[in-house]
C-alpha positions in Angstrom: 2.5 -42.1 -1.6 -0.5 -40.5 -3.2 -2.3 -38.1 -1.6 -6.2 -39.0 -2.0 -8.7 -35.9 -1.0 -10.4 -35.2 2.1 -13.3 -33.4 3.5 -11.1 -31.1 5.1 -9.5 -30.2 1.8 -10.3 -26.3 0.4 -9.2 -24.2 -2.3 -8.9 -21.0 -1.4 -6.6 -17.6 -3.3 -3.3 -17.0 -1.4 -2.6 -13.2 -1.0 0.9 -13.8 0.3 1.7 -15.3 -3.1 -0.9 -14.1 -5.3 -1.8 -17.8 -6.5 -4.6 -20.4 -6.1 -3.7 -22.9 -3.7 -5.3 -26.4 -2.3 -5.6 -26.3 1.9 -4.9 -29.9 2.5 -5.5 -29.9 6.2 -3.2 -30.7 8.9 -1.2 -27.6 7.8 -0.4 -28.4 4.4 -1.1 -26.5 1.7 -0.5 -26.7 -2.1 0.3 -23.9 -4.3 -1.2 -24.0 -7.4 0.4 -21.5 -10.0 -2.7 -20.0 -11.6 -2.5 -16.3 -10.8 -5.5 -13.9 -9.9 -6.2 -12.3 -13.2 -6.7 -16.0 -14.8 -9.2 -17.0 -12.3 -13.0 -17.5 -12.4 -14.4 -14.8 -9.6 -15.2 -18.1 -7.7 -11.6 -18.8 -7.4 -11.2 -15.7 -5.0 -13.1 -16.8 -1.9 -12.5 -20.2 0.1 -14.7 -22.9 -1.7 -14.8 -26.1 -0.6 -12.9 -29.1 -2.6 -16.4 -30.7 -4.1 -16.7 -35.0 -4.9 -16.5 -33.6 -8.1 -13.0 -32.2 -8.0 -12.1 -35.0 -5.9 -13.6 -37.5 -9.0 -12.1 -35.2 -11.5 -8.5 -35.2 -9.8 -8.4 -39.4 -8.6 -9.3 -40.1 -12.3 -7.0 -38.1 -13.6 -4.2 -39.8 -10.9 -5.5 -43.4 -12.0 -4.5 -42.2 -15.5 -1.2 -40.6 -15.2 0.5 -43.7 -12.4 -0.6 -46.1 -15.6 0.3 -43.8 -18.3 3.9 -42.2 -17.2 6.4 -43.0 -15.4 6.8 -40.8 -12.5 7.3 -40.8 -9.1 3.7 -39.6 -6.7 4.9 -36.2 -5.9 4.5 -35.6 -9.6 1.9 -37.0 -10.5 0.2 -35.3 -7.5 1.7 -31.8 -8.8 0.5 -32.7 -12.0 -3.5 -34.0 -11.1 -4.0 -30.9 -8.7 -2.8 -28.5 -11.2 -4.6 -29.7 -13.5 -7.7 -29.9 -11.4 -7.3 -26.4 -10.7 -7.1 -25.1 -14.5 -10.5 -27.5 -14.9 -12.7 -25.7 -12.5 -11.6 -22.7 -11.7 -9.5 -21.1 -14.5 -11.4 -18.5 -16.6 -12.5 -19.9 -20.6 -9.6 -19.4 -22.9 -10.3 -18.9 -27.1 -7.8 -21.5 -28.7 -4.1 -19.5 -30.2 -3.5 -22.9 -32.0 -0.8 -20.4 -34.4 1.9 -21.0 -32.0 1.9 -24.7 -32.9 2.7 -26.5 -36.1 -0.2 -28.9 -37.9 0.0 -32.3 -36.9 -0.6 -34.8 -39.9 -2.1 -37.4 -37.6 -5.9 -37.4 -36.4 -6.3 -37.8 -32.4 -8.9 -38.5 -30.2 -8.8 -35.6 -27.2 -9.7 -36.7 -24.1 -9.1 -35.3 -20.4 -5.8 -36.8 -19.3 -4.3 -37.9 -22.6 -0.8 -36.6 -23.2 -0.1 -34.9 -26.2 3.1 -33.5 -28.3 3.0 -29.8 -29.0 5.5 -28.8 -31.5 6.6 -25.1 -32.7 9.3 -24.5 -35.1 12.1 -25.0 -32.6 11.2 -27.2 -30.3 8.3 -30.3 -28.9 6.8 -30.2 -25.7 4.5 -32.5 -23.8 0.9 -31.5 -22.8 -2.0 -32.8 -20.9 -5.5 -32.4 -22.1 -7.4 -30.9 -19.0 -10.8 -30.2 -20.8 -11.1 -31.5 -23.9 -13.8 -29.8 -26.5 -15.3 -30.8 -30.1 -12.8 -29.0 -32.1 -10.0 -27.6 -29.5 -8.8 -28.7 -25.8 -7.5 -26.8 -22.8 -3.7 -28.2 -22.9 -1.6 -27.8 -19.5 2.0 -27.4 -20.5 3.9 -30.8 -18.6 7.4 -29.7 -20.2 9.6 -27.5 -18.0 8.8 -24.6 -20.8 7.0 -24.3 -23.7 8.9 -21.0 -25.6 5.9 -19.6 -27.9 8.0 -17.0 -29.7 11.0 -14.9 -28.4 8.7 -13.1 -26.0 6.2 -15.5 -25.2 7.1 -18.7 -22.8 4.8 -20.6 -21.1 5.8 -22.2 -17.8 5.3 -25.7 -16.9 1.6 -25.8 -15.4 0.3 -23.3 -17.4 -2.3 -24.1 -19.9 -3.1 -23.1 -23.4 -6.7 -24.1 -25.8 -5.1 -25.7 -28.8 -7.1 -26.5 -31.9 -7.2 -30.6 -32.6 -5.4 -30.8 -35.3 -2.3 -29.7 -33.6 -2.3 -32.4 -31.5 0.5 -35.0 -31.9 0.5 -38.2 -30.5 3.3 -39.2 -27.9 6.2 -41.0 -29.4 6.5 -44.2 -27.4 10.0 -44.3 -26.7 9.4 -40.7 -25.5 9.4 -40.0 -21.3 7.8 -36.8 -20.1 10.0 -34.2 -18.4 9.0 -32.8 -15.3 11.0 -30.8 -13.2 
């Protein structure tokens, strides 16, 4: 079952955990895994969960039930998070070096699923603000290993430059853990 928003619904910064988390109501909360130090000073106090994140995040779970093939948990997990990294994750410069080019052109839009591929491996992404030239990506893989220091975790996001962008093989279903 999806979970559509509510008036009652808050976002608000969990000290316990040190992470930005969705008060559902009726005791259940949703942690998100956007830390303190990548958070708009907004993101620190209790702010209400606006029509427009609630516009923002049903879109974005319209698009994912008809685009992948997950069960609602996910794609709820997926459509908060990325909700979260929209509004209330600081402005990142793109670091499009970690990726290889992509010989295809694309179209970036919010929602649309991308490949990102370095010289080891390919891992899905989600466009969660998409600009003229590069897009805020939110890794849907279970990692996405930059280099032999750097990993990003599923959830976390990363401003890629278009033409790394690389359309989703059709035969090919999104991991998430």
């Amino acid at each position: 079952m999806l979970l559509m928003p509510k008036r009652d619904w808050q976002w608000e910064y969990n000290e316990t955990n040190g992470v930005l988390m969705v008060s559902l109501g009726c005791d259940m909360e949703f942690l998100s895994p956007y830390k303190l130090k990548s958070l708009i000073p907004d993101a620190k106090i209790k702010t209400e969960f606006s029509v427009e994140h609630a516009k923002f995040y049903i879109a974005l779970v319209d698009r994912l039930s008809k685009t992948l093939s997950l069960k609602d948990p996910q794609i709820v997990q997926i459509a908060l998070n990325a909700t979260a990294a929209h509004f209330l994750l600081k402005p990142q410069m793109p670091k499009s070096w970690f990726f290889d080019v992509s010989h295809e052109c694309v179209y970036s839009d919010v929602g649309k699923i991308f490949q990102l591929k370095t010289s080891e491996h390919t891992v899905s992404a989600m466009v969660v603000e998409a600009g003229l030239q590069a897009s805020l990506m939110m890794i849907i893989s279970p990692e996405c290993r930059l280099s032999e220091s750097k990993v990003l975790a599923q959830f976390e996001t990363i401003k890629v430059m278009h033409n790394r962008l690389a359309p989703m093989a059709i035969e090919h279903k999104v991991n998430v853990a």
